[in-house]
ZAMARGU-4260 file (C-alpha; in steps of 0.2 Angstrom, whole numbers, plus 5000, padded with zeros to 4 digits):
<rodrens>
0) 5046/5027/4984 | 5029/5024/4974 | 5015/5029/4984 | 5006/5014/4992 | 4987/5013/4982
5) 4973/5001/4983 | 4962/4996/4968 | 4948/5007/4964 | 4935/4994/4967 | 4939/4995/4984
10) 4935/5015/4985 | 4918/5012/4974 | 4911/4997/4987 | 4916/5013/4998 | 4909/5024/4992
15) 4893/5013/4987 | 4892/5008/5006 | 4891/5026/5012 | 4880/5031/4999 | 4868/5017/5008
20) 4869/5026/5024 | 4866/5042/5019 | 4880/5049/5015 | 4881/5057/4998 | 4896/5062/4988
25) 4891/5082/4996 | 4893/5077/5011 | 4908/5068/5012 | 4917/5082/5000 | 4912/5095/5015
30) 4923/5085/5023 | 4938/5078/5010 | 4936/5096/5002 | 4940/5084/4986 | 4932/5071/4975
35) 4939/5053/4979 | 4933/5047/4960 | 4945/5063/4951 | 4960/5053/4961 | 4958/5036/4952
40) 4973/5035/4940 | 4972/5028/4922 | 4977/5011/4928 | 4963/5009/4942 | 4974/5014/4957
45) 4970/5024/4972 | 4983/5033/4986 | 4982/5023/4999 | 4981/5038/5010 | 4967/5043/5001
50) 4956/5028/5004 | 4961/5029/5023 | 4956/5049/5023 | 4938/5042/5017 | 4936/5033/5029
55) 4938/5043/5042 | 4930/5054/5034 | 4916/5040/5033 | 4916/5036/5052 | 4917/5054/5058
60) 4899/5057/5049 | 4891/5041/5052 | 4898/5040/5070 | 4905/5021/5065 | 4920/5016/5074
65) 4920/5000/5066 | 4917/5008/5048 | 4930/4999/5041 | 4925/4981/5047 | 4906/4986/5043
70) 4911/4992/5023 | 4922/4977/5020 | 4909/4969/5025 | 4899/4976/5011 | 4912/4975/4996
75) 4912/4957/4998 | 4895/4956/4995 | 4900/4948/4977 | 4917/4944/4971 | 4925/4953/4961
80) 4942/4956/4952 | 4957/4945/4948 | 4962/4941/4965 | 4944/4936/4971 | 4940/4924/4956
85) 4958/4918/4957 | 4952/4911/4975 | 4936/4903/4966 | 4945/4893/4952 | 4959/4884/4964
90) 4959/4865/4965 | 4960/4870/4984 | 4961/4880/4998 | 4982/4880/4998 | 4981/4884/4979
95) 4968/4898/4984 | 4980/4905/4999 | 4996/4904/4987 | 4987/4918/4975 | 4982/4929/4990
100) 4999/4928/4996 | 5008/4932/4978 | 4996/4944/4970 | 4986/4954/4986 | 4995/4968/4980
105) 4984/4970/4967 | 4971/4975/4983 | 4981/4986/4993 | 5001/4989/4987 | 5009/4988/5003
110) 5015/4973/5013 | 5012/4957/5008 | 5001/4943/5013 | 5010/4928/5022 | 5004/4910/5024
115) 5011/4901/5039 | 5007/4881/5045 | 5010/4884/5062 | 5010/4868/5066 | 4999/4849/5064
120) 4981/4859/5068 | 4984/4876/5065 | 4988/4888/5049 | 4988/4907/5049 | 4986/4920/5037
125) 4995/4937/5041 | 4997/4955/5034 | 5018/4957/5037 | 5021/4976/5034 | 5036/4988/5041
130) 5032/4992/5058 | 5037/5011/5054 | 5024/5010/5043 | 5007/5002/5048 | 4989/5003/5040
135) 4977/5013/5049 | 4965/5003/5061 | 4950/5005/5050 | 4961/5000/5032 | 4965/4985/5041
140) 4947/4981/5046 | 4940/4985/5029 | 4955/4973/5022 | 4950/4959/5031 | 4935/4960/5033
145) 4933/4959/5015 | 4944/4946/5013 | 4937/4935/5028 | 4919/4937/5024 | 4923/4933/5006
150) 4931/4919/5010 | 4920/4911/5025 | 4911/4899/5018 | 4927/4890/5012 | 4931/4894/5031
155) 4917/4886/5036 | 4921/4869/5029 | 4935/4868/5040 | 4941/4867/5056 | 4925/4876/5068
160) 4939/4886/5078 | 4946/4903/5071 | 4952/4918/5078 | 4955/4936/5068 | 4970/4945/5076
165) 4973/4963/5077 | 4988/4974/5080 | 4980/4989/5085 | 4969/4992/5101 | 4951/4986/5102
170) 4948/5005/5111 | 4929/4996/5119 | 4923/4987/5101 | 4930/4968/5104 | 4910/4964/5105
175) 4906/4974/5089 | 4919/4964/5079 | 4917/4946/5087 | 4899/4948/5081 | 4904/4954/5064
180) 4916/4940/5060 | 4908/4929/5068 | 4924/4923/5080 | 4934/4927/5091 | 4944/4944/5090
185) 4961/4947/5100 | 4968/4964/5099 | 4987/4972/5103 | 4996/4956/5093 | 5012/4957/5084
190) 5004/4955/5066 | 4987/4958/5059 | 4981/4938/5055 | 4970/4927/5054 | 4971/4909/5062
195) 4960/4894/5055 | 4964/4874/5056 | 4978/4868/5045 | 4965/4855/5038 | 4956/4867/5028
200) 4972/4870/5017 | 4968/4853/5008 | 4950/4856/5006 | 4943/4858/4988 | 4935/4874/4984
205) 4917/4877/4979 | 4921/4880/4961 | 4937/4873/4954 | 4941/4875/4938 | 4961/4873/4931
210) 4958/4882/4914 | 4953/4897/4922 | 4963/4897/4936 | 4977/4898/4926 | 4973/4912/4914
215) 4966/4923/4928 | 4984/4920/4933 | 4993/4925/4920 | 4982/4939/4919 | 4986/4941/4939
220) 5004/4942/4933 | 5003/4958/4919 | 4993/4966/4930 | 5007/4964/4945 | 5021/4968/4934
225) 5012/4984/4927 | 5011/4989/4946 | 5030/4987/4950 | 5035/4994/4933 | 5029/5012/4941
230) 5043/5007/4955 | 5056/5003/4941 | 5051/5020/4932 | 5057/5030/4948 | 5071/5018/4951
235) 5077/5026/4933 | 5073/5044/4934 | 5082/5043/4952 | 5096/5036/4944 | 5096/5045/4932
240) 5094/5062/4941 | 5109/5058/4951 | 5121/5056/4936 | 5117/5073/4931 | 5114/5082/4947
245) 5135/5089/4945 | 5130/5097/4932 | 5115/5106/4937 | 5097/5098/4940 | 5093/5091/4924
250) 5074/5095/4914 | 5062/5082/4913 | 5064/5082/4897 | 5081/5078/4898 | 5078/5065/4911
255) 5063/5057/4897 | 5076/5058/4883 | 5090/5049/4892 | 5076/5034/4896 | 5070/5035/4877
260) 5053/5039/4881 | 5044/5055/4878 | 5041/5070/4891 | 5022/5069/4891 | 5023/5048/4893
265) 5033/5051/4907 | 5024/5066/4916 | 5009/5053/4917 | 5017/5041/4923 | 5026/5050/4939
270) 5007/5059/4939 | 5002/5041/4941 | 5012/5035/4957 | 5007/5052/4965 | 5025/5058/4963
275) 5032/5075/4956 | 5050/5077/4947 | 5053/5090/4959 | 5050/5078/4973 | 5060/5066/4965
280) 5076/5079/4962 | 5076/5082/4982 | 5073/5064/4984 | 5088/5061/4975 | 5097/5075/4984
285) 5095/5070/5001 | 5098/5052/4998 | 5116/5058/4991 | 5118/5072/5001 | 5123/5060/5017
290) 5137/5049/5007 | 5144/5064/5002 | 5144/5073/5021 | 5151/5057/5026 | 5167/5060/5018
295) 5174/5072/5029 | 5188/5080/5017 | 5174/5085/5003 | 5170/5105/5007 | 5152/5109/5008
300) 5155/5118/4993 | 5160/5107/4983 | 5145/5096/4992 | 5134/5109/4985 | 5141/5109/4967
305) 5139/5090/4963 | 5121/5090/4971 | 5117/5104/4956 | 5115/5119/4969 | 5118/5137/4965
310) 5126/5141/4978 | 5134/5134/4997 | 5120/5144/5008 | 5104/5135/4994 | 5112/5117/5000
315) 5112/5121/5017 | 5095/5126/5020 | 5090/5112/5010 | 5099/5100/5022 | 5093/5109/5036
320) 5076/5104/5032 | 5081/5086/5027 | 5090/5082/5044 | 5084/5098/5055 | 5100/5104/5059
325) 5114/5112/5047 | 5129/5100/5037 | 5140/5106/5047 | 5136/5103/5063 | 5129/5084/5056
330) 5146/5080/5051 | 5156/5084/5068 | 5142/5072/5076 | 5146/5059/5061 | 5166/5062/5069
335) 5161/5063/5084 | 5151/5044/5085
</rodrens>
């Protein structure tokens, strides 16, 4: 899979934050022992992972548990980017909702944003992403925060009640961040949301305006499909890799000829999505290796040749490390259950 990313603006208001408490681009490399900026790819992404190392980073030196709350705060100074003017334009708050949830990818690529009418008085707005694989603390507070500070003073025409709700633990900063936004903050719930009247949803917005709206959003929608063609990219090198594998692991090159595009084109792009071809080759490797145990009257040297190793002792070291324990042995418990 693609590695998650978040738009580059979000790491410059960073950035710009901690530059504003003192923390310069030395310091904070003493700590990253890398340059966040060389990391932004030719299409304004970011790893994920990376942003969240930064702020750690961030909060180590400045001694900030609420770091993340404190620079989204800061990066929604002024709006910025599709998705915020996409908010701006809508007839109302619904329409302005509707975006979030379709194109919030364009913010941070993982999850998705989900808007639910609970019921007559109350609407909610929730960050739904696999439980195996949850945002850090301080990536969900700088996420919000952005967006709910952005966003309050269309909050504010509505219903006075709000509450921001967090999945992770308060660990002793529920005062800290009822001050900062300015309601209430409940922590340890099922999802990461934020609940406001349902009344709001029909409220026009400060600066309608349907001509704009709806080039932003077909603008929203190249963007959004540039992002998922990087997915579609290693879909098809997968795919490809595993048609070849019986016949030894195929080159790059012969991987980029089959998919008609050149070798270079497609180096950058897999250098884009923070993915190598060799990561993608054991990728493809392990994902076929299980089928393959699974049928129980296929020799592990046979298993070996169609999965393009040398030799029976290369794939079981491999799968050793996969599964953390030999084929062997994997298949008598597949039997055995």
């Amino acid at each position: 899979m693609r590695t998650p990313t978040v738009c580059k603006e979000y790491l410059e208001n960073l950035l710009e934050y901690l530059a504003e408490q003192g923390v310069n681009s030395r310091k904070l490399q003493s700590v990253l022992r890398l340059d966040p900026l060389s990391h932004i790819t030719e299409h304004g992404r970011v790893p994920l992972r990376l942003f969240e190392m930064t702020l750690d980073a961030g909060a180590t030196l400045l001694n900030d548990p609420c770091l993340g709350a404190h620079a989204g705060t800061h990066c929604s100074r002024t709006p910025w980017g599709i998705v915020d003017y996409l908010g701006m334009s809508a007839a109302d708050a619904r329409e302005a909702l509707d975006g979030i949830q379709r194109y919030s990818r364009l913010l941070i690529d993982h999850g998705d944003m989900v808007l639910t009418e609970i019921n007559s008085k109350t609407a909610c707005l929730s960050w739904q992403q696999v439980s195996r694989q949850q945002s850090a603390p301080h990536v969900v507070e700088f996420f919000f925060a952005n967006w709910y500070r952005v966003n309050k003073p269309m909050l504010d025409r509505g219903d006075a009640h709000r509450e921001v709700h967090f999945a992770h633990a308060a660990n002793g900063r529920e005062q800290q961040l009822t001050e900062l936004f300015e309601a209430p903050v409940q922590f340890g719930k099922k999802v990461n949301a934020v609940h406001f009247g349902r009344e709001l949803l029909d409220q026009p917005t400060l600066y309608p305006h349907p001509g704009i709206h709806k080039s932003l959003e077909q603008a929203a929608r190249i963007e959004l499909s540039n992002l998922q063609f990087e997915d579609r990219l290693i879909k098809d090198v997968r795919d490809c890799i595993a048609g070849q594998l019986a016949e030894g692991v195929p080159r790059l090159e012969d991987i980029s000829a089959q998919l008609g595009i050149g070798a270079r084109t497609l180096q950058r792009r897999l250098n884009n999505t923070e993915t190598s071809y060799k990561s993608l080759v054991d990728e493809t490797r392990k994902a076929r290796s299980l089928g393959l145990i699974a049928q129980g009257d296929l020799a592990l040297l046979d298993i070996s040749a169609e999965l393009g190793f040398s030799d029976q002792s290369a794939f079981q070291k491999a799968f050793k490390r996969w599964y953390g324990q030999a084929p062997g042995r994997y298949r008598m418990m597949l039997q055995a259950s």
